[in-house]
C-alpha positions as CSV (number, residue, x, y, z in Angstrom):
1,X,2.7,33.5,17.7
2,X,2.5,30.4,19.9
3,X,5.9,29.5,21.6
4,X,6.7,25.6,21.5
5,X,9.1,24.4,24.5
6,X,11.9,22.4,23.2
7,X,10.9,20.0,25.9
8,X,7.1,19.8,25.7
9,X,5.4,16.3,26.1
10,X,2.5,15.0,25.1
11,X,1.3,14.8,29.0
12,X,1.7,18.7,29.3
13,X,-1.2,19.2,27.0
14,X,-4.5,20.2,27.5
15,X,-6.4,18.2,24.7
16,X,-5.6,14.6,23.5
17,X,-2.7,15.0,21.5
18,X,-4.1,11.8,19.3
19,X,-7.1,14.2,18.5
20,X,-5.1,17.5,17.2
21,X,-3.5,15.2,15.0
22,X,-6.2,13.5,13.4
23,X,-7.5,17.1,12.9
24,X,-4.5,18.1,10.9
25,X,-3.9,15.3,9.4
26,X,-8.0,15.1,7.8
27,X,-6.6,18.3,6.1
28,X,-3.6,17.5,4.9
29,X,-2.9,16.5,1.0
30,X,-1.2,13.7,-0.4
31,X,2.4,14.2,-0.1
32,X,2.6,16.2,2.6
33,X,4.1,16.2,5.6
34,X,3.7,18.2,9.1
35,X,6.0,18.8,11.9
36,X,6.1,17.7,15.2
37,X,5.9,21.2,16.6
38,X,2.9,22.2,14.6
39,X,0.9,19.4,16.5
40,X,2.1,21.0,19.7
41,X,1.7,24.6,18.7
42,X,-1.8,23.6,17.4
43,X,-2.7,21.6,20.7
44,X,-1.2,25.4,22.6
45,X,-2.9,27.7,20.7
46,X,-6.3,26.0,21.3
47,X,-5.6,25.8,25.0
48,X,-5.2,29.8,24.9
49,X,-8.0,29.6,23.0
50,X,-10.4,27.9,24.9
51,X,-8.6,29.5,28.4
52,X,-9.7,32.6,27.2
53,X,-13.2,32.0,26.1
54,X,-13.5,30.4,29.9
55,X,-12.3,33.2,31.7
56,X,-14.2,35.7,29.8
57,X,-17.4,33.6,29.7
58,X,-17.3,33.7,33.6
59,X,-17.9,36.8,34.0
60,X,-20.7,37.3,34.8
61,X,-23.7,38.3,37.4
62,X,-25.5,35.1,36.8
63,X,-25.9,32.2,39.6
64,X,-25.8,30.0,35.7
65,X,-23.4,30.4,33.1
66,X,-26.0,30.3,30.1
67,X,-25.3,29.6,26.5
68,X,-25.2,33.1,25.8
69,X,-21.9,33.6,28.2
70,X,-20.5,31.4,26.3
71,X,-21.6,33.0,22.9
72,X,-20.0,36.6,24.2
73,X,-17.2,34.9,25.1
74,X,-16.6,33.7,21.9
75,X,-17.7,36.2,19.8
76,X,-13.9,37.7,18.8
77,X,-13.4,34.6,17.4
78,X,-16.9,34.1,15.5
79,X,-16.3,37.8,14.2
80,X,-12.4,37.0,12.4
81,X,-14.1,36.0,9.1
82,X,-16.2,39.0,9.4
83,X,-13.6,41.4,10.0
84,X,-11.3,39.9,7.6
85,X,-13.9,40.5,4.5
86,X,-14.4,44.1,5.8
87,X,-11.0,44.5,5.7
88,X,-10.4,43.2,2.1
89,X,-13.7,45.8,1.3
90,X,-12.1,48.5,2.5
91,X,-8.3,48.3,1.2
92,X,-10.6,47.9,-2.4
93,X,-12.0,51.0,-1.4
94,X,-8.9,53.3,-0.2
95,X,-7.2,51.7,-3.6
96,X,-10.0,53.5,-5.7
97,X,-9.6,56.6,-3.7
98,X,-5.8,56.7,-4.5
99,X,-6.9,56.1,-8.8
100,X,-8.9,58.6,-8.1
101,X,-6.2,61.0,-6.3
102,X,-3.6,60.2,-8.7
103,X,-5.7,61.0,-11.7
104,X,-7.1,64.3,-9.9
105,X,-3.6,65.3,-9.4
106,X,-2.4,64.1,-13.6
107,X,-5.5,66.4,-14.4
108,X,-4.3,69.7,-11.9
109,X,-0.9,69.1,-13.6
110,X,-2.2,68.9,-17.3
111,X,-4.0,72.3,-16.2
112,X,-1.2,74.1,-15.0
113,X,1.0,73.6,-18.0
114,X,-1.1,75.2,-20.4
């Protein structure tokens, strides 16, 4: 959850605020209307974002930070889409399991009464 001061400006940001903006506002429907502290809480959460990807990306032996620094760096983030759909495969597949539990147990049950 990204915390938005009360009394954040526009100059404490790290990317143009202008930019964040126009990014939201390219997705937003007809109609609709966004709050002041979503811009900000967008423009903070990038910053840990990229922050992160930095810090992590230096790390390494290298005299050069290549392209592929950057790439492990980044690679948590690349991988949420991933993860997400494995996710949604295996909750599919524990919900089968627990059919097929529930109707093992019904059959144990039906045997036990005769």
């Amino acid at each position: 959850m990204v915390e938005v001061p009360d009394d954040i400006e526009k100059k404490d940001l790290l990317l143009p605020h202008a930019r964040v903006v126009d990014l939201v506002r390219e997705n937003t429907k007809e109609g609709q209307y966004v709050r002041k502290s979503v811009y900000f809480g967008l423009n903070l959460l990038l910053e840990n974002i990229a922050r992160e990807i930095a810090e992590n990306m230096v790390k390494t032996e290298n005299a050069y930070i290549e392209k592929s620094d950057l790439d492990r760096a980044a690679k948590k983030y690349e991988n949420i889409e991933y993860i997400l759909k494995e996710k949604e495969r295996i909750i599919k597949h524990l919900r089968a399991m627990e059919e097929d539990i529930d109707k093992l147990a019904r059959d144990i049950d039906k045997a036990s009464l005769k």
